[in-house]
C-alpha positions in Angstrom: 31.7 -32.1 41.6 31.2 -36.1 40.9 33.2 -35.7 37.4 35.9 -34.2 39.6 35.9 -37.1 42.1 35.8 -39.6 39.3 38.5 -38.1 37.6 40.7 -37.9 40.7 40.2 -41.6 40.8 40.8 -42.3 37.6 44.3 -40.5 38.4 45.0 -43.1 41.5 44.1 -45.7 39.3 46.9 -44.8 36.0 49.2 -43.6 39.1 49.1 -47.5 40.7 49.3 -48.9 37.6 52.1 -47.1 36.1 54.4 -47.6 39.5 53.5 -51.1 39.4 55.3 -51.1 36.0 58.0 -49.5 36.8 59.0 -50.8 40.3 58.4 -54.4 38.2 60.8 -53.1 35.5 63.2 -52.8 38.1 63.1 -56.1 39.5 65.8 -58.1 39.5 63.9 -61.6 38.1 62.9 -59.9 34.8 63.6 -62.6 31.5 62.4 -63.0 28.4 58.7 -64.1 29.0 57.6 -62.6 32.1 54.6 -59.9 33.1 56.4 -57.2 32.1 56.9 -58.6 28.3 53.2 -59.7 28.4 51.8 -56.5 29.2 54.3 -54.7 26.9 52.5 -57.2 24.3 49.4 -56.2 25.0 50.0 -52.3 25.2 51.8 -53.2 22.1 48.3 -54.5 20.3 46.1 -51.8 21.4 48.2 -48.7 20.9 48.3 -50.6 17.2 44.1 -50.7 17.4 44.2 -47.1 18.5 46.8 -46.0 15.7 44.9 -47.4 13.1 47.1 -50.5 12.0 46.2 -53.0 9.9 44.5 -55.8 11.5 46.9 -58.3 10.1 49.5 -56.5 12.1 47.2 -56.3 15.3 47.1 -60.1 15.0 50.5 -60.4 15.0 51.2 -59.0 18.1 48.3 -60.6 19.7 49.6 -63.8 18.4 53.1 -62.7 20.2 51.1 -62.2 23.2 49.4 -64.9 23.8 52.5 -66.8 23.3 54.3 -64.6 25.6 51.2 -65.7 27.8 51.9 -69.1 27.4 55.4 -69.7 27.9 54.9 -67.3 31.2 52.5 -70.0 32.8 54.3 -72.6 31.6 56.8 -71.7 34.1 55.2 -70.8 37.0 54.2 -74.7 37.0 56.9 -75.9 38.7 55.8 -79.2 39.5 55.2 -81.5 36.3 52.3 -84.1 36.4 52.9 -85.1 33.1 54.9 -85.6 30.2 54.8 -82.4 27.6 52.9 -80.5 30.3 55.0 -77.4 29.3 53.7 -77.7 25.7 50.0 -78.7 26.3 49.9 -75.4 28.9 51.8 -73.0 26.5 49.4 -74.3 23.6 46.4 -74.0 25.7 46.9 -70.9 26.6 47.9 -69.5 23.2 45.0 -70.9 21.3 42.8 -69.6 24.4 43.5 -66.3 23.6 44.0 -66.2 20.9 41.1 -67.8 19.1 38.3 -66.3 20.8 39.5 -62.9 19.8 39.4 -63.8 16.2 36.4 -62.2 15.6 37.1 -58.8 16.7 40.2 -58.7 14.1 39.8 -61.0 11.6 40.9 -60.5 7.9 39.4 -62.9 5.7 40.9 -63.2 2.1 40.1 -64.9 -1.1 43.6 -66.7 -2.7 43.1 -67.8 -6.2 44.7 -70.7 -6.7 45.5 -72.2 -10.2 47.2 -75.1 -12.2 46.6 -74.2 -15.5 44.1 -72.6 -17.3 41.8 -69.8 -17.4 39.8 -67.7 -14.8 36.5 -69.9 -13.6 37.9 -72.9 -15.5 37.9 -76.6 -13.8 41.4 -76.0 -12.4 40.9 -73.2 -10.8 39.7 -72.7 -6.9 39.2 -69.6 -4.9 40.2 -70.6 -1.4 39.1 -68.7 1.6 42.3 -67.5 4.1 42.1 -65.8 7.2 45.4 -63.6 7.4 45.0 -62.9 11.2 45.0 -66.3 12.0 48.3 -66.8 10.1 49.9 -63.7 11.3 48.9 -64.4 14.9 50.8 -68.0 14.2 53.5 -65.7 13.0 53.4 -63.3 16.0 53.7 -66.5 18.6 56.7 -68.2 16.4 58.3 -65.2 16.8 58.3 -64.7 20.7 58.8 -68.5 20.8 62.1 -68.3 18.7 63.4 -64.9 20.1 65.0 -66.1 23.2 67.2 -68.1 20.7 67.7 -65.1 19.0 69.1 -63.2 22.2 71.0 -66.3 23.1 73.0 -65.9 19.7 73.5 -62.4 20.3 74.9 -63.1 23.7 77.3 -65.6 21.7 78.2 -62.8 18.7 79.2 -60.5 21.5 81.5 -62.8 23.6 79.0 -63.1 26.4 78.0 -59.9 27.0 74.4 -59.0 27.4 72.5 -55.8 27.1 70.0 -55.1 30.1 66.6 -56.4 29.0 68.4 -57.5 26.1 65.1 -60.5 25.6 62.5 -58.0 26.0 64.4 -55.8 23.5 65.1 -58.4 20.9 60.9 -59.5 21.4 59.7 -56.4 21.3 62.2 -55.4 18.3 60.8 -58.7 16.1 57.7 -57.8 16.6 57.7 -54.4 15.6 60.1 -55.1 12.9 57.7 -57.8 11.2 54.6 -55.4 11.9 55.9 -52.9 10.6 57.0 -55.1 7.2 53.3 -56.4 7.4 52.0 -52.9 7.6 53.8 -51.8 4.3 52.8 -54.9 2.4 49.1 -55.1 3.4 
């Protein structure tokens, strides 16, 4: 009888959820960084985790997450106390969230590096790189540039915009570049 109750309310709780994202879908003041894009990021990441994607890629769309993050608080500060608040609070933020969850999907790789010579000889260095971090740079650069991406859209097509057409175009980089990662790694 208590599994039953629990599972009831475990239904209420997906039900709420799910019409919050959908009447919010609906909402007129959707853009390109907004709730909506943030928790498609997110969803976006862990259906990757659960799909078994390479971490690489899971980094990437973390990275575009937390930079989806950023620019979203970034404007919900309307008044500005100082000078570059906009890119100390979307930097803060990314790096926030980015960084602490470093450790759960981090890919560290050794990079040979050499001038001129043979393996193990004086000009030759092993360097230590972590791909995550690099792809989750990646992942924020792209969200960051993708409203410039929609914007010259808009201008190829005389004006005219698709509905959703930032989240699409976000959402479609992302992907796109994950799914390149993904093949590569």
């Amino acid at each position: 009888m208590e599994n039953n109750l629990n599972l009831s309310q475990t239904k209420k709780k997906f039900l709420v959820f799910f019409s919050f994202l959908f009447v919010l879908s609906f909402s007129e003041f959707v853009s390109a960084h907004c709730p909506l894009c943030t928790i498609g990021a997110g969803a976006a990441a862990f259906g990757a985790v659960s799909l078994g994607f390479s971490k690489i890629v899971v980094a990437l769309l973390i990275g575009g997450f937390s930079m989806s993050m950023g620019l979203w608080f970034a404007r919900i500060i309307k008044k500005k106390y100082f000078k570059f608040q906009d890119v100390l609070v979307i930097l803060g933020v990314f790096l926030l969230t980015l960084i602490p969850l470093l450790p759960i999907f981090s890919e560290l790789h050794g990079v040979g590096i050499y001038l001129f010579g043979e393996y193990g000889g004086i000009f030759y260095r092993t360097y230590t790189i972590d791909f995550s971090l690099l792809a989750g740079f990646f992942g924020g650069l792209l969200v960051f540039l993708s409203p410039k991406v929609s914007k010259k859209i808009t201008s190829i097509r005389k004006g005219k915009k698709i509905s959703f057409q930032g989240s699409i175009v976000t959402v479609s980089l992302l992907i796109i570049f994950g799914g390149i990662i993904q093949l590569i790694v």
